[in-house]
CHARMM internal coordinates of N, CA and C (Angstrom, degrees):
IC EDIT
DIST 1 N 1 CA 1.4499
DIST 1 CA 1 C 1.5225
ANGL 1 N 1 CA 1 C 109.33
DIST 1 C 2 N 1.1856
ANGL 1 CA 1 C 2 N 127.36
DIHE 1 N 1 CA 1 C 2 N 139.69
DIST 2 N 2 CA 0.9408
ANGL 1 C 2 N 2 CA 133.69
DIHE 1 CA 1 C 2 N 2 CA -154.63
DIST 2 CA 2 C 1.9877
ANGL 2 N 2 CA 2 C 97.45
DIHE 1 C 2 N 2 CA 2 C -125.77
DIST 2 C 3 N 1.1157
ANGL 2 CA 2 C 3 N 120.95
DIHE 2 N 2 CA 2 C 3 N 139.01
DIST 3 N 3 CA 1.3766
ANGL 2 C 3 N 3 CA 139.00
DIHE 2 CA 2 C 3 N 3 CA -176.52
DIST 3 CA 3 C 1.4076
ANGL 3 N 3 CA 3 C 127.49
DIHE 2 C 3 N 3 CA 3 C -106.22
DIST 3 C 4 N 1.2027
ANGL 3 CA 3 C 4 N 127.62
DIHE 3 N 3 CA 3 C 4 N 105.61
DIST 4 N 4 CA 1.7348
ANGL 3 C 4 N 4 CA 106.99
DIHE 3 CA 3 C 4 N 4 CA -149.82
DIST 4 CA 4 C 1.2311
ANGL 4 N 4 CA 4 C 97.47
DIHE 3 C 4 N 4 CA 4 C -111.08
DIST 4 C 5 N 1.4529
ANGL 4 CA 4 C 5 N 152.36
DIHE 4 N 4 CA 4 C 5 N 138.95
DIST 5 N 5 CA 1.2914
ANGL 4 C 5 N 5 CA 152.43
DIHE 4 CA 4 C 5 N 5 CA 155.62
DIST 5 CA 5 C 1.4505
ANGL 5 N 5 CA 5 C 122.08
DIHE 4 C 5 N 5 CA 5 C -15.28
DIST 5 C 6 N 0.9281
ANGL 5 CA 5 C 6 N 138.13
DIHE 5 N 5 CA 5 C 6 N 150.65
DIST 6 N 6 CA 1.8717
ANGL 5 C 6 N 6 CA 126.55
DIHE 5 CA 5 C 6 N 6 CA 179.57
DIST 6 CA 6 C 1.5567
ANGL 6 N 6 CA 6 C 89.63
DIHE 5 C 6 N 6 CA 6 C -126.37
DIST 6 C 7 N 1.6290
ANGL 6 CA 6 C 7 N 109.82
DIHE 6 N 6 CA 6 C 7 N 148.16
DIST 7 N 7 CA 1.4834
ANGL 6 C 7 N 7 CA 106.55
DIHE 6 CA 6 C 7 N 7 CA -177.20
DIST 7 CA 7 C 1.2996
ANGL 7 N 7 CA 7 C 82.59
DIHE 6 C 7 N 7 CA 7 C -162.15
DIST 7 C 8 N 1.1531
ANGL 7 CA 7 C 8 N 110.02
DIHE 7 N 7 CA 7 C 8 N 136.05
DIST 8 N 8 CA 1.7991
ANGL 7 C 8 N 8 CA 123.11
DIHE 7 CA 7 C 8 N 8 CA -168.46
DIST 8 CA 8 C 2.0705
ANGL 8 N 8 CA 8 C 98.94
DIHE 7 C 8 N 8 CA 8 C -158.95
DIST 8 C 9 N 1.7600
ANGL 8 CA 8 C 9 N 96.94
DIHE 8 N 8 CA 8 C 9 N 115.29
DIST 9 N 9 CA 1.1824
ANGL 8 C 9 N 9 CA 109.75
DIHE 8 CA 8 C 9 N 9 CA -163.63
DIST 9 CA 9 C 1.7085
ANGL 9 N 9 CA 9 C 85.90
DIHE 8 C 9 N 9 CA 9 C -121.51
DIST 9 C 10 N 1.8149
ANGL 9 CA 9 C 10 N 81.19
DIHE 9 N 9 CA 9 C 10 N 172.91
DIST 10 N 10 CA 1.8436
ANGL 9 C 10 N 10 CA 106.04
DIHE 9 CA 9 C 10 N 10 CA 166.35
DIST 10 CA 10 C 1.7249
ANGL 10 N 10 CA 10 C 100.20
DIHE 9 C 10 N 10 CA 10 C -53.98
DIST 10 C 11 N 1.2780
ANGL 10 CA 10 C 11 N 95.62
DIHE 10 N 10 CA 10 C 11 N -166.07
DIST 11 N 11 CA 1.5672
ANGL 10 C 11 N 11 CA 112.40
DIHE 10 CA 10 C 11 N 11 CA 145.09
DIST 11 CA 11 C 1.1945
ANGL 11 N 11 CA 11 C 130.56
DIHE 10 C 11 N 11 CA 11 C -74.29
DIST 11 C 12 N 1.3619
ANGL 11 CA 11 C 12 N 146.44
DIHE 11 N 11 CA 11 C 12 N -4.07
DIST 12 N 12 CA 1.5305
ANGL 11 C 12 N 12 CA 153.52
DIHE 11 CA 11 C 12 N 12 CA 172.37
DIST 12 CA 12 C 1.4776
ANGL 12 N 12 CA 12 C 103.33
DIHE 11 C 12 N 12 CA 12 C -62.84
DIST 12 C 13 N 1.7111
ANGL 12 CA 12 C 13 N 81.21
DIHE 12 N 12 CA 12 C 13 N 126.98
DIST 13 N 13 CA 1.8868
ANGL 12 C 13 N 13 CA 87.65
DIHE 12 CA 12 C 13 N 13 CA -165.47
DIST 13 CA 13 C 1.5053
ANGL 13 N 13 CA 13 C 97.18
DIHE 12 C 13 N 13 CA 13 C -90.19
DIST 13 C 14 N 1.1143
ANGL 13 CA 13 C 14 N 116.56
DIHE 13 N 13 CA 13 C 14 N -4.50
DIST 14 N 14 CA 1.5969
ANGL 13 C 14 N 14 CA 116.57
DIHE 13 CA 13 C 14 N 14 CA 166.52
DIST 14 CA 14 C 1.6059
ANGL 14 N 14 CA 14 C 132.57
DIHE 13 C 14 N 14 CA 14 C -29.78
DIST 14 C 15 N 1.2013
ANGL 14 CA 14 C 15 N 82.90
DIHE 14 N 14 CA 14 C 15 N -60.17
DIST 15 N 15 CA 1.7517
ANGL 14 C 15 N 15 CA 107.22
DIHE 14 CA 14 C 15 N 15 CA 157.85
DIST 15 CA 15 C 1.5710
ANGL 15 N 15 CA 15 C 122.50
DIHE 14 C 15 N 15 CA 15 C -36.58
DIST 15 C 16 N 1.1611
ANGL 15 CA 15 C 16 N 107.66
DIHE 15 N 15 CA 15 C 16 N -51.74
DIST 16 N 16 CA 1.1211
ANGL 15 C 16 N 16 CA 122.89
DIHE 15 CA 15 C 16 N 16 CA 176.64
DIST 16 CA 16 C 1.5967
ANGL 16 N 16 CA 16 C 131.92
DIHE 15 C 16 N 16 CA 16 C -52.29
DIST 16 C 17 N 1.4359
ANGL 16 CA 16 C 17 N 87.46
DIHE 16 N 16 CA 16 C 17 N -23.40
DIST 17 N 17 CA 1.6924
ANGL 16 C 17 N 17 CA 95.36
DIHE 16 CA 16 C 17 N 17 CA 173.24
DIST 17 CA 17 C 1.5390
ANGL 17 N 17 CA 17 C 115.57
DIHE 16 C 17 N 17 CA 17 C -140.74
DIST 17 C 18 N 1.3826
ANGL 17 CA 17 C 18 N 91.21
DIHE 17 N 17 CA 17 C 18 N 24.01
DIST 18 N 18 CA 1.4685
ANGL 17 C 18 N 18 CA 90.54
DIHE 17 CA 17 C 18 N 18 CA 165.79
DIST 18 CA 18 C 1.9233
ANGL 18 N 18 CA 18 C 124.84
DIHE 17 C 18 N 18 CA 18 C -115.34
DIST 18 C 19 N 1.7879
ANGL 18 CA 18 C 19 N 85.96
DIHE 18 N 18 CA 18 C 19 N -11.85
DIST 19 N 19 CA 1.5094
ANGL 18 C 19 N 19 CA 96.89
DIHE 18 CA 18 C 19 N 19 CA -173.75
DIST 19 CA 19 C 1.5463
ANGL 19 N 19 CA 19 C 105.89
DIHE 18 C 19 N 19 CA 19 C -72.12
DIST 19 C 20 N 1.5541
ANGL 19 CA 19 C 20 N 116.09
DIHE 19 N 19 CA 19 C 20 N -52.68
DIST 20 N 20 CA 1.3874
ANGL 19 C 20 N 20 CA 115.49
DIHE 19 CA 19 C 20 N 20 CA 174.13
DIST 20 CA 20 C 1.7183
ANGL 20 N 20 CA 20 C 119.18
DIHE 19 C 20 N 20 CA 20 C -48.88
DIST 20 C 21 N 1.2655
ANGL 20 CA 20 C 21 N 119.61
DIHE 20 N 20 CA 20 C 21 N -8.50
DIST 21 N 21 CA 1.2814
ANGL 20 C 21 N 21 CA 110.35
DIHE 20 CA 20 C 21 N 21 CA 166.35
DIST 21 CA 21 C 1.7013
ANGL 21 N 21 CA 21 C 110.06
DIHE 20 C 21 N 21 CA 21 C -76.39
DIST 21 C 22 N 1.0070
ANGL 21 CA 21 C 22 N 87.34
DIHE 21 N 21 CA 21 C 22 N -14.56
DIST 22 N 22 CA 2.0636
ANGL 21 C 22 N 22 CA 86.27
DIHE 21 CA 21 C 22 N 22 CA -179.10
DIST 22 CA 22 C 1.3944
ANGL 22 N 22 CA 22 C 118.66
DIHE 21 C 22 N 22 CA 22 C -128.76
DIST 22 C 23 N 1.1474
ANGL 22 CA 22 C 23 N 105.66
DIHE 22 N 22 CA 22 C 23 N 10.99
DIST 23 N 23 CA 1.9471
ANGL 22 C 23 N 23 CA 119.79
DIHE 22 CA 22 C 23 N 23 CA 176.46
DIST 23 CA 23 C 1.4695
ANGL 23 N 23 CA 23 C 94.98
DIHE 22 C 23 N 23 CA 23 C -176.84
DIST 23 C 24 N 2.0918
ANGL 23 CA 23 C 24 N 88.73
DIHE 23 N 23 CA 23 C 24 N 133.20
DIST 24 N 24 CA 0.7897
ANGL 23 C 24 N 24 CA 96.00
DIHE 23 CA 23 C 24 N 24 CA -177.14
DIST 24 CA 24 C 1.8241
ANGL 24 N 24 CA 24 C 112.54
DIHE 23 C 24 N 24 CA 24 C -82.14
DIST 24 C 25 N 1.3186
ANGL 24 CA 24 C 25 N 121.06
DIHE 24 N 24 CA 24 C 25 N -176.16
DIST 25 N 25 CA 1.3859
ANGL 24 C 25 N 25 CA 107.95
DIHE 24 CA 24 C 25 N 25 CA -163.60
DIST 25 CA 25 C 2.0169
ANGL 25 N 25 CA 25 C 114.62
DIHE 24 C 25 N 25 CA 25 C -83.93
DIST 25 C 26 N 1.2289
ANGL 25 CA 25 C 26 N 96.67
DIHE 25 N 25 CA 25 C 26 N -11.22
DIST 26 N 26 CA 1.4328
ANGL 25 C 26 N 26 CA 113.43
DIHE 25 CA 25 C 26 N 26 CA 178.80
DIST 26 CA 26 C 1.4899
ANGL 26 N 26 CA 26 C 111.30
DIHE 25 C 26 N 26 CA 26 C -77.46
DIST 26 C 27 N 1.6983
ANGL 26 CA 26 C 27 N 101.43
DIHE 26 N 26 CA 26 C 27 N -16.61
DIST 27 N 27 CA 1.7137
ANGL 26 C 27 N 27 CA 109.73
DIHE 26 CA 26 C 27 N 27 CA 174.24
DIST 27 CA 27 C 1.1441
ANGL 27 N 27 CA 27 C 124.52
DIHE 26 C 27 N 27 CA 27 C -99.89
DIST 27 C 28 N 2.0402
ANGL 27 CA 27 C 28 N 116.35
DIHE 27 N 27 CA 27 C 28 N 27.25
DIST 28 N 28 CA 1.2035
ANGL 27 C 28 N 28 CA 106.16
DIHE 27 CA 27 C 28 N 28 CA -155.08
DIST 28 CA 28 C 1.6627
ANGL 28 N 28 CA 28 C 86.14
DIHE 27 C 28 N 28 CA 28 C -162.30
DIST 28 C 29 N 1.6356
ANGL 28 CA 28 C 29 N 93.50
DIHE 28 N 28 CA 28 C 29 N 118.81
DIST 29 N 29 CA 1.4516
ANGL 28 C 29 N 29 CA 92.84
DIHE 28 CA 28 C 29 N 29 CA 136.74
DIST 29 CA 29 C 1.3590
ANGL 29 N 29 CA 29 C 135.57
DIHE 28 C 29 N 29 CA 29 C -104.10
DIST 29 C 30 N 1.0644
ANGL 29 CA 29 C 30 N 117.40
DIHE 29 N 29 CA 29 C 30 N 130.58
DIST 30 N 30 CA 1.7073
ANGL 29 C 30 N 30 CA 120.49
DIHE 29 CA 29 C 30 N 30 CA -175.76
DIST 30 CA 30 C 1.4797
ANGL 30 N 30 CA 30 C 117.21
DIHE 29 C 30 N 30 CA 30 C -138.97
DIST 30 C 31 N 1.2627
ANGL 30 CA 30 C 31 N 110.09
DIHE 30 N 30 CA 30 C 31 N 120.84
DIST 31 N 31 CA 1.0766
ANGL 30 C 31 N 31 CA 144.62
DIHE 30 CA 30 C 31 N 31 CA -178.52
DIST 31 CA 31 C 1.9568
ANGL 31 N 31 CA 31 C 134.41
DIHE 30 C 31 N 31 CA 31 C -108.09
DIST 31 C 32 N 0.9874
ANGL 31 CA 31 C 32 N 104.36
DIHE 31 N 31 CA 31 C 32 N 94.59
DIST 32 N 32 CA 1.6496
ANGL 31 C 32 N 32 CA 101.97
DIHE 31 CA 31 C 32 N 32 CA -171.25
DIST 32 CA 32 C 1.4629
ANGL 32 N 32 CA 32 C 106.70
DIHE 31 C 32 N 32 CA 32 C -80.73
DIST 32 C 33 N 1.8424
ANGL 32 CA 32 C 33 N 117.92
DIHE 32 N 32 CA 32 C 33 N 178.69
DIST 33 N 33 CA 1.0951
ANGL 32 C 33 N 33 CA 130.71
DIHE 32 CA 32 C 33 N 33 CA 167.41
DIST 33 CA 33 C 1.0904
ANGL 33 N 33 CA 33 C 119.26
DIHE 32 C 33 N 33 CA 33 C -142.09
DIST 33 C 34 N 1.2545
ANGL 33 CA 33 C 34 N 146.19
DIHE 33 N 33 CA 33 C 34 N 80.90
DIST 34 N 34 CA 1.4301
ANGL 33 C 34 N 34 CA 145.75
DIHE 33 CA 33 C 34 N 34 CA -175.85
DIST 34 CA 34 C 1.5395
ANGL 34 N 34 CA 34 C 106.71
DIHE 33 C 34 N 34 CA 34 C -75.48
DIST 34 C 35 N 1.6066
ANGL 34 CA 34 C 35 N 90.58
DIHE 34 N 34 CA 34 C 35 N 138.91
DIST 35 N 35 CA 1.3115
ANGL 34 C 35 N 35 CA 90.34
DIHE 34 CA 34 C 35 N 35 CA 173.81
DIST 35 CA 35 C 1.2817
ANGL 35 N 35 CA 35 C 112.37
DIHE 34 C 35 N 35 CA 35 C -138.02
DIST 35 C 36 N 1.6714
ANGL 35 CA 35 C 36 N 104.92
DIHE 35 N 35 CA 35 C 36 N 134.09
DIST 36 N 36 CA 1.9698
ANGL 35 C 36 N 36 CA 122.01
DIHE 35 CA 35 C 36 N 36 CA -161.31
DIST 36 CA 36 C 1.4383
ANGL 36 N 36 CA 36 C 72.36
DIHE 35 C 36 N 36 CA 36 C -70.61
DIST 36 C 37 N 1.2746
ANGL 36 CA 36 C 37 N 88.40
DIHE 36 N 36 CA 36 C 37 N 174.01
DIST 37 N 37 CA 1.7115
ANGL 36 C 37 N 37 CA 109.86
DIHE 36 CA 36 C 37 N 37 CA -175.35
DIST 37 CA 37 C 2.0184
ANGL 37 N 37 CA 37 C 97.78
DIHE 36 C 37 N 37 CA 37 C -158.42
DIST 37 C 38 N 1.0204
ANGL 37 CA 37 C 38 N 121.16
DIHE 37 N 37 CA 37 C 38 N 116.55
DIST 38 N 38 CA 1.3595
ANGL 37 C 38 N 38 CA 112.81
DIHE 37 CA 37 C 38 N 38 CA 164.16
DIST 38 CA 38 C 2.2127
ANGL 38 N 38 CA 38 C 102.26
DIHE 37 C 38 N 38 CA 38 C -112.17
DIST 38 C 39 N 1.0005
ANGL 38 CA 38 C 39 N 109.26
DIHE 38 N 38 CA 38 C 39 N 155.49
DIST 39 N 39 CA 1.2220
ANGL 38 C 39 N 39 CA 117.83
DIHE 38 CA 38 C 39 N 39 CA -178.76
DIST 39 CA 39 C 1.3598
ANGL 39 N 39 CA 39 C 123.76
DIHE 38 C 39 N 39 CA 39 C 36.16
DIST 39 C 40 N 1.4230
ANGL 39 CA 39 C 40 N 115.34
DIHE 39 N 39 CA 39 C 40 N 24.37
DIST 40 N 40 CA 1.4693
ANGL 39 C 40 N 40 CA 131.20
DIHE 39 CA 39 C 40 N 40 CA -160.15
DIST 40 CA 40 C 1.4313
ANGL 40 N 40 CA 40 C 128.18
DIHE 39 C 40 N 40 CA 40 C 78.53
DIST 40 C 41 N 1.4802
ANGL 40 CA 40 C 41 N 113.35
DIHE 40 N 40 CA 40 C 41 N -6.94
DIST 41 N 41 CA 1.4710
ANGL 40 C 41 N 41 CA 124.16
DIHE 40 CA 40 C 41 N 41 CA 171.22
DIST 41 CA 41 C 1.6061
ANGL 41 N 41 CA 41 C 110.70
DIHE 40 C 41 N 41 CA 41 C -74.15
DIST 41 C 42 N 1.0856
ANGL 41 CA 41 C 42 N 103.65
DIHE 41 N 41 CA 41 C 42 N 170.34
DIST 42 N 42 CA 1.8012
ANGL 41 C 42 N 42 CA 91.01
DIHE 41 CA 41 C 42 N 42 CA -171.58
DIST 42 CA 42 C 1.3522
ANGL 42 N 42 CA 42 C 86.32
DIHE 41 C 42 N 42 CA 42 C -115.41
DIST 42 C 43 N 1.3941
ANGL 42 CA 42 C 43 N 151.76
DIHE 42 N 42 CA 42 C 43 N 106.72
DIST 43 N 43 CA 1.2139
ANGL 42 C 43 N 43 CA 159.51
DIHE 42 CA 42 C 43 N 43 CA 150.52
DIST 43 CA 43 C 1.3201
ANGL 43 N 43 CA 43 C 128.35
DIHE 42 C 43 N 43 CA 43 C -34.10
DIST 43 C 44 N 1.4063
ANGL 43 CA 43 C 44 N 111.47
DIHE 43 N 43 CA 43 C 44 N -82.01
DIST 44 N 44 CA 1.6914
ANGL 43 C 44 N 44 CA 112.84
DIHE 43 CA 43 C 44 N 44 CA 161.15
DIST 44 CA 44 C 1.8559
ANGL 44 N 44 CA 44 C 110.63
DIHE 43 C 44 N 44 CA 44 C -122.26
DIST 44 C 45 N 1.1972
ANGL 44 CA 44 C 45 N 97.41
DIHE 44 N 44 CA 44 C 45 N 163.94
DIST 45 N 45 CA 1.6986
ANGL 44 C 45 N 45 CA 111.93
DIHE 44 CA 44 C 45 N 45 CA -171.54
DIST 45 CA 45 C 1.8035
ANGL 45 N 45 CA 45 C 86.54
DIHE 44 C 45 N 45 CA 45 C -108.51
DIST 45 C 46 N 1.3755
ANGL 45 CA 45 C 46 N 116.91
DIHE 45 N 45 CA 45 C 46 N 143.53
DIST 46 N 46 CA 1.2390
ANGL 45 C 46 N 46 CA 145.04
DIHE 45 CA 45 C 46 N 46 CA -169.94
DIST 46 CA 46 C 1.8899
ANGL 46 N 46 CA 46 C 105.53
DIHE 45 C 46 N 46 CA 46 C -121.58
DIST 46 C 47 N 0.8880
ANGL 46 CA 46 C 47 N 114.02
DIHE 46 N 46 CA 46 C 47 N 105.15
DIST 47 N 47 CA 1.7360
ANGL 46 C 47 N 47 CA 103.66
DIHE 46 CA 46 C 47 N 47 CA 170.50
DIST 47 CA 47 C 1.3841
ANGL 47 N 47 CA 47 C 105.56
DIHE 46 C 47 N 47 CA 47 C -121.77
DIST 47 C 48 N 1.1283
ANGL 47 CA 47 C 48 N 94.38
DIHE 47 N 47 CA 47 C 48 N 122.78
DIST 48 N 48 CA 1.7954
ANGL 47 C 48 N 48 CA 123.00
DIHE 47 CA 47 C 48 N 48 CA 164.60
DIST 48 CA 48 C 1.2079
ANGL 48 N 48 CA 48 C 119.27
DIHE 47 C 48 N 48 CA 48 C -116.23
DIST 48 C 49 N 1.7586
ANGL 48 CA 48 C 49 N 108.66
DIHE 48 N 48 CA 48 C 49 N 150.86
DIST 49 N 49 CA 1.2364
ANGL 48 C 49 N 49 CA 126.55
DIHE 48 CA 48 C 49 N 49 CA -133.33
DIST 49 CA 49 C 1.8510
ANGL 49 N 49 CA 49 C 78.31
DIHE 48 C 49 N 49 CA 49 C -126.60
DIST 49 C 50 N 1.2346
ANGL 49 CA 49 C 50 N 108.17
DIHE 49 N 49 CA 49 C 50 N 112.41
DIST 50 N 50 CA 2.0686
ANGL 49 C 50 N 50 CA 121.65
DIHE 49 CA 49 C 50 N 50 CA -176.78
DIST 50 CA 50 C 1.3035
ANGL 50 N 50 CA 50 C 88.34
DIHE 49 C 50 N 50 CA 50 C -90.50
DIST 50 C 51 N 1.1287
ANGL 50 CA 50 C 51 N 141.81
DIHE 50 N 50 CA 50 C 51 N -101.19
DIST 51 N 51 CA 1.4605
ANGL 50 C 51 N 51 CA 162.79
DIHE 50 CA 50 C 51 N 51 CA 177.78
DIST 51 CA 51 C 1.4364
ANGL 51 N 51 CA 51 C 126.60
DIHE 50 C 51 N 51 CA 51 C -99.88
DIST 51 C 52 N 0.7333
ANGL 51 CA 51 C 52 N 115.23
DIHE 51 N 51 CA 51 C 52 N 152.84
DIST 52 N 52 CA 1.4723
ANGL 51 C 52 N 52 CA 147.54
DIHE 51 CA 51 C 52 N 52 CA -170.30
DIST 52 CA 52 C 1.2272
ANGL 52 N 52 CA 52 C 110.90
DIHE 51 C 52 N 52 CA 52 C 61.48
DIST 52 C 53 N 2.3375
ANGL 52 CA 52 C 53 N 113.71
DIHE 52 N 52 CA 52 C 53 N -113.84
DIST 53 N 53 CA 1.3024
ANGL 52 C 53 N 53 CA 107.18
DIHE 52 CA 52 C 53 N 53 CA 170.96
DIST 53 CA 53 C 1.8533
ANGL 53 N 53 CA 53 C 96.84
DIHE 52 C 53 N 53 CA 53 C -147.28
DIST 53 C 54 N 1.1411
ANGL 53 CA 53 C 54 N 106.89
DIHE 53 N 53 CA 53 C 54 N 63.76
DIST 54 N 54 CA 1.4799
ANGL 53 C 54 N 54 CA 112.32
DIHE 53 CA 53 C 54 N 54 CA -176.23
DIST 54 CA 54 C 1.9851
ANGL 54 N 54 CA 54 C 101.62
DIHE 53 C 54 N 54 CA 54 C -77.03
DIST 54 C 55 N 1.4625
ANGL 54 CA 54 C 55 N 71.91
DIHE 54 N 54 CA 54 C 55 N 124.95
DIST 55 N 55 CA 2.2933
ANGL 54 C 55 N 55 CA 91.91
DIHE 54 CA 54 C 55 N 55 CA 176.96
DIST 55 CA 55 C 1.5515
ANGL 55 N 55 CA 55 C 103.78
DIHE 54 C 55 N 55 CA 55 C -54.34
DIST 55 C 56 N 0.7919
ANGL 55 CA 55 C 56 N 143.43
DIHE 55 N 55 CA 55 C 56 N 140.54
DIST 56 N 56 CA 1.1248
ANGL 55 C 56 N 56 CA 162.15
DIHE 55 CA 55 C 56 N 56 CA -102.87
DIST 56 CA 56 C 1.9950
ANGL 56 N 56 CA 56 C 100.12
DIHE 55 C 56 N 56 CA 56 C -150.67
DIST 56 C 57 N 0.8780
ANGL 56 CA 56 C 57 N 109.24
DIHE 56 N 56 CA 56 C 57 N -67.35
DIST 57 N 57 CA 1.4098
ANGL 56 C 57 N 57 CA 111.82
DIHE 56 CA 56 C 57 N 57 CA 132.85
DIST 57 CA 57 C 1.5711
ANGL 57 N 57 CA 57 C 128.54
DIHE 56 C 57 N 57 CA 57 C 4.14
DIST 57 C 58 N 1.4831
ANGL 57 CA 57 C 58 N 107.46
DIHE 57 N 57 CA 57 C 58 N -58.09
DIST 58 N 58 CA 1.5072
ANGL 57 C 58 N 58 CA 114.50
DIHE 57 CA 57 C 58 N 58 CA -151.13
DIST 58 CA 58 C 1.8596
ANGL 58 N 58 CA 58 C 78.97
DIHE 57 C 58 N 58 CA 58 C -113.14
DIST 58 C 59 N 1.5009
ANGL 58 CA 58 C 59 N 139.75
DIHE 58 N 58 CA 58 C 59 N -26.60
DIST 59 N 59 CA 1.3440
ANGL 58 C 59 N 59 CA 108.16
DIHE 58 CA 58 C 59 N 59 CA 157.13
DIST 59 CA 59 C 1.1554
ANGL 59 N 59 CA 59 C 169.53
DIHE 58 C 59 N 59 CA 59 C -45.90
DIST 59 C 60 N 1.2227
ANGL 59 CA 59 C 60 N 128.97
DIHE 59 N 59 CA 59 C 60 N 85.80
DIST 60 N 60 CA 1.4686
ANGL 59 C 60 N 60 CA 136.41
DIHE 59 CA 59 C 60 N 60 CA -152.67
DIST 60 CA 60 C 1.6747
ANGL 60 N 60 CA 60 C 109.81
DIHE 59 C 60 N 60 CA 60 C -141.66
DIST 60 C 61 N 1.1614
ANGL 60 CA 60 C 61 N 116.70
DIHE 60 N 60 CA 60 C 61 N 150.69
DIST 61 N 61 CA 1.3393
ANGL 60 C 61 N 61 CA 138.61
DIHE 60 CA 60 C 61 N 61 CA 149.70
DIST 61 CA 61 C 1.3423
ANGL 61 N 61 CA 61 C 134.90
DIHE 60 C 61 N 61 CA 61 C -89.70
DIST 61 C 62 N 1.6300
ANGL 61 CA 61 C 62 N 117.58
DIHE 61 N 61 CA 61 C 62 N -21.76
DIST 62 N 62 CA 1.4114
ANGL 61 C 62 N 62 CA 94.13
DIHE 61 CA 61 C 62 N 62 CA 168.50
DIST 62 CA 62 C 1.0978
ANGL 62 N 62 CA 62 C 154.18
DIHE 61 C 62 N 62 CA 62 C -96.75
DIST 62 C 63 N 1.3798
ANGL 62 CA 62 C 63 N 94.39
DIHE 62 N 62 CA 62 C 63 N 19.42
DIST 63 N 63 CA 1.9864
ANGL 62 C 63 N 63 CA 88.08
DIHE 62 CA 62 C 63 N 63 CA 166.22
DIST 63 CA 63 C 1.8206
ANGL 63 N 63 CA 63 C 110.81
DIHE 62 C 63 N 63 CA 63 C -78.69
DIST 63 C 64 N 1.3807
ANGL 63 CA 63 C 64 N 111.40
DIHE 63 N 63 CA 63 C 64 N -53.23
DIST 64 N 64 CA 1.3710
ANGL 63 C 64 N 64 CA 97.44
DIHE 63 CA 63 C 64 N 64 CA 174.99
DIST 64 CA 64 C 1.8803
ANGL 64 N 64 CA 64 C 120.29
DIHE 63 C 64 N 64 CA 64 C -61.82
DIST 64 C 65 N 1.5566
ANGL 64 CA 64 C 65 N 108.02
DIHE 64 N 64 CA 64 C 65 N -1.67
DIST 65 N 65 CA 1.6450
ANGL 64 C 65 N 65 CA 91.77
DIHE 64 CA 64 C 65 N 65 CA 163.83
DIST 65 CA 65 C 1.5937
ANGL 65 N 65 CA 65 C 112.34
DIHE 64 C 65 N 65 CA 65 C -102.12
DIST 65 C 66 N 1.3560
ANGL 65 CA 65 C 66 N 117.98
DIHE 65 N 65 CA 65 C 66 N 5.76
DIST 66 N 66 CA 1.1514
ANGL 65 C 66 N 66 CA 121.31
DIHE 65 CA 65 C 66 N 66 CA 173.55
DIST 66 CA 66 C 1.5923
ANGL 66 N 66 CA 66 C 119.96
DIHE 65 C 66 N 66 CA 66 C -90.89
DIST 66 C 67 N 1.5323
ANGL 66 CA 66 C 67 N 105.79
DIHE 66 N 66 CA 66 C 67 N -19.13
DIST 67 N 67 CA 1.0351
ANGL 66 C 67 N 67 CA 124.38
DIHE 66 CA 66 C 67 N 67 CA -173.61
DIST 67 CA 67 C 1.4624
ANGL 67 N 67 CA 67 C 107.11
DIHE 66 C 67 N 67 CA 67 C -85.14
DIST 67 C 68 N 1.4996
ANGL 67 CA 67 C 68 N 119.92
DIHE 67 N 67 CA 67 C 68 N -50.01
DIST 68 N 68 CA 1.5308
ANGL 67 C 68 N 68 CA 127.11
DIHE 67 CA 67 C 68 N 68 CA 160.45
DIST 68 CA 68 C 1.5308
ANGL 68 N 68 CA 68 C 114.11
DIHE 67 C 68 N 68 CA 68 C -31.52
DIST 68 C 69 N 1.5446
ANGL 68 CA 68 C 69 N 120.78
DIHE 68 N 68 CA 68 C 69 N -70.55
DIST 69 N 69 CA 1.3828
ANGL 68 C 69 N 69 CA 127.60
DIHE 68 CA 68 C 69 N 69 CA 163.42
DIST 69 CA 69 C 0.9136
ANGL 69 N 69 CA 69 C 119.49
DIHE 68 C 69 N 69 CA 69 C -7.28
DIST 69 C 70 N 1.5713
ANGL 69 CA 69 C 70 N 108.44
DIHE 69 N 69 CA 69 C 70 N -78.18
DIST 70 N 70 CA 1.5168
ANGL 69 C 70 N 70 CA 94.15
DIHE 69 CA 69 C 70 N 70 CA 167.73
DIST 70 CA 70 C 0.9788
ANGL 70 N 70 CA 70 C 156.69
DIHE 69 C 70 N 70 CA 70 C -75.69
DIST 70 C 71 N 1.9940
ANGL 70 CA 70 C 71 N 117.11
DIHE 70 N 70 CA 70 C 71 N 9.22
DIST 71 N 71 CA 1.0732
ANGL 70 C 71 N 71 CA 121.06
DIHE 70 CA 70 C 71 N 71 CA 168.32
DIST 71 CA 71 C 1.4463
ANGL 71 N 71 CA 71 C 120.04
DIHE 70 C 71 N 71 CA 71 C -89.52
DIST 71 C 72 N 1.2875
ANGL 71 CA 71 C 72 N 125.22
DIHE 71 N 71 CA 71 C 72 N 4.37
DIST 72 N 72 CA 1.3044
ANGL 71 C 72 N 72 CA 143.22
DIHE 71 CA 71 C 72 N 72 CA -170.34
DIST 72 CA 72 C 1.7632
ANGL 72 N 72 CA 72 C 109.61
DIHE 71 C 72 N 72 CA 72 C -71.72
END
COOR INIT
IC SEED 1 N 1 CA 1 C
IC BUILD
């Protein structure tokens, strides 16, 4: 059985072409979350599926933006 990394970003498509320089894509699940925003409210959450087959479910951002917070 094989264990694949989980990597779950913003929307920055940056990511997107920088991870395959350091994993290959068969070693990765990655999963984004965009989030619409009207008037600065965040309206609906968007999850997209980058690579592999990460549950959809388990996509999120806020612990690492909660975690930022407090380094501020």
């Amino acid at each position: 059985m094989q264990t694949k990394i989980e990597v779950f970003t913003d929307g920055n498509d940056d990511y997107t072409y920088v991870l395959p320089d350091y994993y290959a894509d068969t070693c990765i699940d990655y999963g984004q979350l965009a989030k619409i925003r009207e008037k600065r409210r965040v309206i609906h959450k968007e999850k997209r599926t980058i690579y592999g087959s990460p549950c959809h479910s388990d996509i999120e951002t806020t612990d690492i933006e909660n975690f930022n917070g407090i380094l501020r």
